[in-house]
C-alpha positions as CSV (number, residue, x, y, z in Angstrom):
1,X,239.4,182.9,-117.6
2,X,239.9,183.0,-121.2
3,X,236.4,181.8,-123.0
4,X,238.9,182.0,-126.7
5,X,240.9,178.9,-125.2
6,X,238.2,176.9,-123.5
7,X,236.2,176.9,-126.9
8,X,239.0,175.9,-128.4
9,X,239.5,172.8,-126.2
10,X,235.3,172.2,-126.3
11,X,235.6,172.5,-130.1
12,X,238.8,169.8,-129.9
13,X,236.7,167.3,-127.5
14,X,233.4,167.5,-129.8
15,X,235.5,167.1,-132.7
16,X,237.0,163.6,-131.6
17,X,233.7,162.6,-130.5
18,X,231.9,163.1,-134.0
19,X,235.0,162.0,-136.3
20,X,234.7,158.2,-134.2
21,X,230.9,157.9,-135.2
22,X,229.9,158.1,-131.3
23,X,227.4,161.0,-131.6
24,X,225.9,159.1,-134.5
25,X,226.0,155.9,-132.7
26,X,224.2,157.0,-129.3
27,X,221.6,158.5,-131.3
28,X,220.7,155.7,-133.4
29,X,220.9,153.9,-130.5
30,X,218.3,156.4,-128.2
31,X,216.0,156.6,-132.1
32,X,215.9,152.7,-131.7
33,X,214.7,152.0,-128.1
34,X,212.4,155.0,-128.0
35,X,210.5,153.5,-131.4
36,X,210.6,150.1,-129.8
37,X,208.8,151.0,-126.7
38,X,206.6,153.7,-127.9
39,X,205.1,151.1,-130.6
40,X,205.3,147.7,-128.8
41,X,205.4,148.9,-125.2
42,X,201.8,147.9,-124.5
43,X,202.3,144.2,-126.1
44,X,201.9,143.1,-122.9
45,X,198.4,144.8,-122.4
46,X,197.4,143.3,-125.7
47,X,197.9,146.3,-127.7
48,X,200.4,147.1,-130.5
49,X,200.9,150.7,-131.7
50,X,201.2,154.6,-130.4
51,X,199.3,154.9,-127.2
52,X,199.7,158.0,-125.4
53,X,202.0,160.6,-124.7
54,X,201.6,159.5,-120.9
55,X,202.2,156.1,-122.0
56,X,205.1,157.0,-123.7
57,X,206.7,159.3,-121.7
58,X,206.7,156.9,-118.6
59,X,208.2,154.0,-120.8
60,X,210.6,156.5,-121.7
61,X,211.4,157.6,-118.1
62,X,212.7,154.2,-117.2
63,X,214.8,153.8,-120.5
64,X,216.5,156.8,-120.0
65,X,217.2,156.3,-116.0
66,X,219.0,153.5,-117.2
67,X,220.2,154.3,-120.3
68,X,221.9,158.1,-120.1
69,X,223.6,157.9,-116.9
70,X,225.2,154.6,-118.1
71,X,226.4,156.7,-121.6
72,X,227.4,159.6,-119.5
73,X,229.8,157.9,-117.0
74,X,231.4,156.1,-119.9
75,X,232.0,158.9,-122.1
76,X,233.7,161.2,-119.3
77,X,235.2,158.4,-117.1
78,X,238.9,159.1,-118.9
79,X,238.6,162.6,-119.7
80,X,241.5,163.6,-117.3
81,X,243.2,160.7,-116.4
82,X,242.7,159.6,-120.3
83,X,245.3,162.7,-120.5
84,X,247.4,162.0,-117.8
85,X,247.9,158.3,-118.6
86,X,249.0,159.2,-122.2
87,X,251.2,161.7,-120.8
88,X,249.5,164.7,-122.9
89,X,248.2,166.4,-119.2
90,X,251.6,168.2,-118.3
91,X,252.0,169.3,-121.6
92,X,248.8,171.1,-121.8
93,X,249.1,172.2,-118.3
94,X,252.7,173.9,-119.6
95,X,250.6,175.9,-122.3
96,X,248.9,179.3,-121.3
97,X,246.0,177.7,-120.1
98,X,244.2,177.2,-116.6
99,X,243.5,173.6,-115.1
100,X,239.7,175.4,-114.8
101,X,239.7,176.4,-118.4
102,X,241.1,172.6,-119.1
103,X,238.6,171.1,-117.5
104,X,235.7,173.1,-118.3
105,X,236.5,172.9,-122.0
106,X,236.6,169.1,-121.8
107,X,233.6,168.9,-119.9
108,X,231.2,171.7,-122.5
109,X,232.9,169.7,-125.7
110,X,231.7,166.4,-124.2
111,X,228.7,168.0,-122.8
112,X,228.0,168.9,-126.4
113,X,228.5,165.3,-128.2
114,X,226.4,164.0,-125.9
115,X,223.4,166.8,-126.0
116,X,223.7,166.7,-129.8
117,X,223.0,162.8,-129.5
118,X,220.3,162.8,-127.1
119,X,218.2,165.8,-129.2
120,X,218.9,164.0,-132.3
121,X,217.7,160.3,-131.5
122,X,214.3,161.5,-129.4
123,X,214.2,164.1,-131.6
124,X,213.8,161.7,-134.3
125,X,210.6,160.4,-132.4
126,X,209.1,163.2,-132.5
127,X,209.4,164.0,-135.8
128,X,208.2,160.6,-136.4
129,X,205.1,160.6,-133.7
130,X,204.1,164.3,-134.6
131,X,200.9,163.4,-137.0
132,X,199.8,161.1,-133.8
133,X,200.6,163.7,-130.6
134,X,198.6,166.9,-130.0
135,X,200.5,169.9,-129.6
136,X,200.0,169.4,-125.6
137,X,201.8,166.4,-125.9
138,X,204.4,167.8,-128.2
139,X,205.4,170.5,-125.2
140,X,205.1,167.4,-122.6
141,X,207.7,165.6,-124.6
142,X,209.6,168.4,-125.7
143,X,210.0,168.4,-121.7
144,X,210.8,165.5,-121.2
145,X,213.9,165.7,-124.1
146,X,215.1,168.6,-122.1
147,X,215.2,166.7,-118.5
148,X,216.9,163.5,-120.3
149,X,219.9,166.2,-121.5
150,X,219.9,167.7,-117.7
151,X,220.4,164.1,-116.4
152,X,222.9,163.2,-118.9
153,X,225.0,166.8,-118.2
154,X,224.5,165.8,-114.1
155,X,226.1,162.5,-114.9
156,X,228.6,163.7,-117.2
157,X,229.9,166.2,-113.8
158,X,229.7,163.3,-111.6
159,X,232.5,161.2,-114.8
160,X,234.8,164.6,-114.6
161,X,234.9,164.5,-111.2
162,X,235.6,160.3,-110.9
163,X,238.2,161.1,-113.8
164,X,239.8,164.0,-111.5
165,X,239.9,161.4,-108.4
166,X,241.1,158.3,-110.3
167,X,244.5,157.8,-110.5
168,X,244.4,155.5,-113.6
169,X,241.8,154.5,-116.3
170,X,241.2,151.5,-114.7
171,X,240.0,152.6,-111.5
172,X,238.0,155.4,-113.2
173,X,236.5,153.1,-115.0
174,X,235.5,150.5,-112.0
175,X,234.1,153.9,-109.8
176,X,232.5,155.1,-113.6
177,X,230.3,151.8,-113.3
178,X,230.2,151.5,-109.5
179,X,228.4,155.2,-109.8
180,X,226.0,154.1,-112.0
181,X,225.0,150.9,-110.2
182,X,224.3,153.2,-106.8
183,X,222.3,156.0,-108.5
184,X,220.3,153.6,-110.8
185,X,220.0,150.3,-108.8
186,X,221.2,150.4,-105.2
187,X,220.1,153.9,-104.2
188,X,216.3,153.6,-104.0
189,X,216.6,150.2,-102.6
190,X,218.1,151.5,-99.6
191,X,215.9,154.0,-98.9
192,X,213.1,151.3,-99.7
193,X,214.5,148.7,-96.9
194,X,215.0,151.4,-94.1
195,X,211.8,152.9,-94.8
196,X,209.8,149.3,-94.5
197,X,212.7,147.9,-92.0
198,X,212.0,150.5,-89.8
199,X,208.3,150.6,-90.4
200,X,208.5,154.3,-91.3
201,X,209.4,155.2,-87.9
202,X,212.5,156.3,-89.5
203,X,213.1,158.1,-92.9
204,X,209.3,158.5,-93.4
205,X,209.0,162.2,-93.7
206,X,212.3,163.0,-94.7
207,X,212.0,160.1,-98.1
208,X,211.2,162.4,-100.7
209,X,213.5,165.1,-99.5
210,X,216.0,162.4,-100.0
211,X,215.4,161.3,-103.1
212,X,216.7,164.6,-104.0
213,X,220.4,163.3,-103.4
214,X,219.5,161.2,-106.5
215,X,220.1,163.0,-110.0
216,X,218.1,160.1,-111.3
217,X,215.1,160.3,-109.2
218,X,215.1,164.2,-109.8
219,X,214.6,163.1,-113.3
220,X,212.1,160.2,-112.2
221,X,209.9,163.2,-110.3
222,X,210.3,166.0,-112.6
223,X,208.5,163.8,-115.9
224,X,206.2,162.1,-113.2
225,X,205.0,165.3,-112.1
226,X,204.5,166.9,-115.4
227,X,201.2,164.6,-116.4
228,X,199.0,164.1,-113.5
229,X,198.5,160.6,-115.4
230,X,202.0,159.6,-115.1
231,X,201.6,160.7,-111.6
232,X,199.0,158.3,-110.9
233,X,201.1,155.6,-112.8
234,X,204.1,156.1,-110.5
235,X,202.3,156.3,-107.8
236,X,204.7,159.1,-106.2
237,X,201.8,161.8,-105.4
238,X,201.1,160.1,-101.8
239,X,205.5,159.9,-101.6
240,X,206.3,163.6,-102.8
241,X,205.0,166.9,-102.0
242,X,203.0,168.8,-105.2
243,X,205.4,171.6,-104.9
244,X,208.6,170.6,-104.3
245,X,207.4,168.3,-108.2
246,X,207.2,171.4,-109.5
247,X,209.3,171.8,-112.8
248,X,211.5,175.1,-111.4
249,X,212.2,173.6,-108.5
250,X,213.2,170.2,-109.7
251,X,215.1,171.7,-112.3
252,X,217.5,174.0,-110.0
253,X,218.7,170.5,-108.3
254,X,219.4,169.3,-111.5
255,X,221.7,172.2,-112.2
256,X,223.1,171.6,-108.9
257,X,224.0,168.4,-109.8
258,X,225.9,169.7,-112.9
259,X,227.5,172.4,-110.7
260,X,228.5,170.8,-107.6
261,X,230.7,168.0,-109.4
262,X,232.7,170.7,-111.6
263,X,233.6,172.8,-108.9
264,X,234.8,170.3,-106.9
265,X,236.8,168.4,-110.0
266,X,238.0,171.8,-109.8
267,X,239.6,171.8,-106.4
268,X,240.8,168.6,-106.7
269,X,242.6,169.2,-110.2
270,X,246.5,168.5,-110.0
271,X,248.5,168.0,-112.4
């Protein structure tokens, strides 16, 4: 594996990313939002204005679930069959170059734009809600920027790997969104209607373990679990075991979830 060649490629991908405005766009975009509901969140409480960093952080929770996969799948979707379709796949393939180090250079430069957006637009809020956050809740939140690039990197694996599969932009682009509607929308509400179908005879003990099969709800427990009031807000302490919450631990099956999808975009790589 040649690291000189799958920088190069990395480098090539980020490069197309920020001359077409999209790094710039997404983190306008995540700057926006975050102000939005970290200001007007509680209108519905009667109550205009910074709260908390709780607060915040669990408004933020929910934008992101919905928000970062949806980028994620979107921006990876064509990253191989993109290539194939324009015909451009065989000719790289002919160069001195490995499909792994093809496909891991795509995935780091993309990987990149979208890191570089994500820190930039919450990273914006922070600058802007420093004078009004302790330096507790500058660490919680700080946290909670690092989980939110995790989840977008897992979802990004999961777009290589439905770009791998795909066999044309179209499709890759139906299974991109069909992903995102399981992990975000459809997931948890199966495991909701057999746990209550059932009447917890079945799934009951084995519910949070499977929320682990859910990059999304690794992200939902590891910022619930890191402020005992967010906890509380959630309600997922009586759901989830104290230390399987526990930052290490959650964070592992988020890597998992960026490893597992590469290496098996790997196997299925052909030209």
């Amino acid at each position: 594996m040649e690291l000189t060649q799958i920088l190069t490629i990395a480098a090539k991908e980020f490069r197309d990313r920020m001359r077409n405005r999209w790094v710039l766009a997404v983190a306008l975009v995540f700057t926006v939002f975050s102000l939005v509901i970290a200001y007007f969140g509680g209108a519905q409480q009667g109550s205009v204005g910074f709260r908390s960093i709780e607060f915040t952080i669990a408004s933020l929770v929910s934008l992101v679930i919905y928000l970062i996969p949806l980028i994620a799948l979107l921006l990876g979707f064509d990253a191989i069959v993109g290539e194939r379709e324009r015909g451009s796949l065989d000719l790289l393939l002919a160069l001195p170059i490995t499909r792994f180090e093809l496909l891991l250079g795509k995935y780091l430069g993309l990987a990149a734009a979208l890191t570089l957006s994500t820190l930039a637009g919450f990273g914006m809020v922070a600058v802007l809600l420093s004078r009004q956050m302790s330096w507790t809740g500058m660490y919680h939140y700080f946290g909670f920027m690092l989980s939110s690039v995790l989840l977008g990197l897992a979802f990004l694996s999961l777009a290589v790997l439905l770009s791998v599969l795909a066999r044309d932009r179209t499709r890759a682009s139906g299974l991109a969104i069909a992903t995102w509607f399981f992990f975000v929308l459809v997931f948890d509400l199966l495991l909701l209607g057999v746990l209550v179908g059932t009447g917890g005879r079945f799934g009951g003990e084995a519910f949070a373990w499977l929320l682990l099969l859910n990059p999304a709800d690794v992200f939902r427990i590891l910022n619930v679990f890191s402020l005992d009031d967010v906890r509380t807000l959630y309600g997922l302490a009586s759901v989830v075991p104290p230390s399987m919450g526990s930052p290490a631990n959650m964070g592992g099956v988020m890597l998992a979830w960026i490893i597992v999808p590469l290496a098996l975009a790997n196997w299925r790589f052909k030209p």
